[in-house]
C-alpha positions in Angstrom: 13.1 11.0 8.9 11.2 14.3 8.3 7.0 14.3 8.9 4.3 16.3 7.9 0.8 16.1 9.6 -1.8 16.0 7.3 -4.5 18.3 7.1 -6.8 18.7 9.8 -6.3 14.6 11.3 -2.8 15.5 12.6 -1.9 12.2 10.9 2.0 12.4 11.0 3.3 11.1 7.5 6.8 10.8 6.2 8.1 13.2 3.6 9.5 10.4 1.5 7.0 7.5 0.9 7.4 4.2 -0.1 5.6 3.4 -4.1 4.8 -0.5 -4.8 4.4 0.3 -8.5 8.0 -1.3 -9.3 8.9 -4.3 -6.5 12.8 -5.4 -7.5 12.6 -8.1 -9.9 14.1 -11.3 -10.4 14.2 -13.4 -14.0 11.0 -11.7 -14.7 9.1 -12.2 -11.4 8.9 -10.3 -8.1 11.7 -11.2 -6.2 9.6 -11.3 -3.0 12.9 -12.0 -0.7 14.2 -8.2 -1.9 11.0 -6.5 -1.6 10.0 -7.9 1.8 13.6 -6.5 3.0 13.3 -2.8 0.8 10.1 -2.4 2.7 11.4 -3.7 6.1 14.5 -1.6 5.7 12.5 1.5 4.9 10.3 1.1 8.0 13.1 1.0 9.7 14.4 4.2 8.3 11.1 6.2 9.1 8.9 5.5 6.3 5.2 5.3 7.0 3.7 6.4 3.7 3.2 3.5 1.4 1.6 3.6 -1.9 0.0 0.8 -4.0 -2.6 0.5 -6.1 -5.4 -2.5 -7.6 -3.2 -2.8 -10.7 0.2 -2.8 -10.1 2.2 -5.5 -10.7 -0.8 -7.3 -12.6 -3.3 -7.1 -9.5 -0.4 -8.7 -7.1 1.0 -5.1 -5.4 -1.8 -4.8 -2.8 -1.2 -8.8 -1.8 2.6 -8.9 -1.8 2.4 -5.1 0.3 -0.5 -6.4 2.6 1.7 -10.1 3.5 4.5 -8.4 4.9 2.6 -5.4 6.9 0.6 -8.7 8.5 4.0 -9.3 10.2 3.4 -7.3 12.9 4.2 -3.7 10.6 0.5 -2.6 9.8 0.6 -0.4 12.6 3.6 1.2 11.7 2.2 2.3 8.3 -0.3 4.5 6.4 -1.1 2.7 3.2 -2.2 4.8 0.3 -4.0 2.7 -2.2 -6.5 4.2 -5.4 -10.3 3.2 -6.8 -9.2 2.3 -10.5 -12.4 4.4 -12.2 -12.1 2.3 -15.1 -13.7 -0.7 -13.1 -16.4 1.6 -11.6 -19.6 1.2 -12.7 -22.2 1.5 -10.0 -21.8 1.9 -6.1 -21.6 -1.5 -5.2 -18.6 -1.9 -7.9 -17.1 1.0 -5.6 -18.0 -1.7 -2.3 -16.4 -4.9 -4.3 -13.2 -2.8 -5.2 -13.0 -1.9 -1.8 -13.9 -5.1 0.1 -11.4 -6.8 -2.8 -8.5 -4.1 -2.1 -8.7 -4.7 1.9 -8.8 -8.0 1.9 -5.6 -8.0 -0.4 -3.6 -5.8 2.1 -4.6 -7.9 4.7 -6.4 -4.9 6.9 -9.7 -3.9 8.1 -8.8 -0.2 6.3 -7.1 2.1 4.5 -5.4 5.2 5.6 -5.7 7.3 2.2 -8.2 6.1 -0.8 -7.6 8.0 -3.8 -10.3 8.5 -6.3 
């Protein structure tokens, strides 16, 4: 795998990243088996990069991401996620989002917060 460093952090990142926007599916529903071993098997591989967000897969994205990192992975990783400015209407909506979004992935941060 191929890295960039990032600015002026020297965070090394992985050209290709992983997006949570569209988990394999099953009859309709996340078929959590697959995604646990696409994301497993792109660890593996050399991905570090992955990117979620509050509202994909109906709110579930961050949760089903942040269960399987919890296995011993969240090191591995830099997780991307995004503030949705729709929800945003006063600083403390800015604190709940976040507080709500870490708790989701299961971590005490996040490594890039887009706005």
């Amino acid at each position: 795998m191929k890295y960039r460093k990032m600015g002026k952090t020297g965070d090394e990142v992985s050209v290709l990243g992983f997006g949570c926007m569209r988990f394999p599916q099953k009859s309709g529903r996340i078929d959590l088996a697959r995604t646990e071993r696409q994301i497993l098997m792109a660890i593996e591989r050399g991905v570090n990069y992955f990117d979620t967000a509050l509202i994909y897969h109906g709110g579930r994205s961050e949760s089903i991401l942040g269960d399987i990192l919890a296995k011993g992975y969240r090191d591995k990783v830099r997780i991307a996620t995004k503030l949705p400015p729709f929800a945003v209407h006063s600083t403390k909506d800015m604190d709940n989002i976040l507080n709500t979004q870490l708790r989701k992935l299961r971590t005490d941060h996040v490594d890039y917060y887009l706005l």
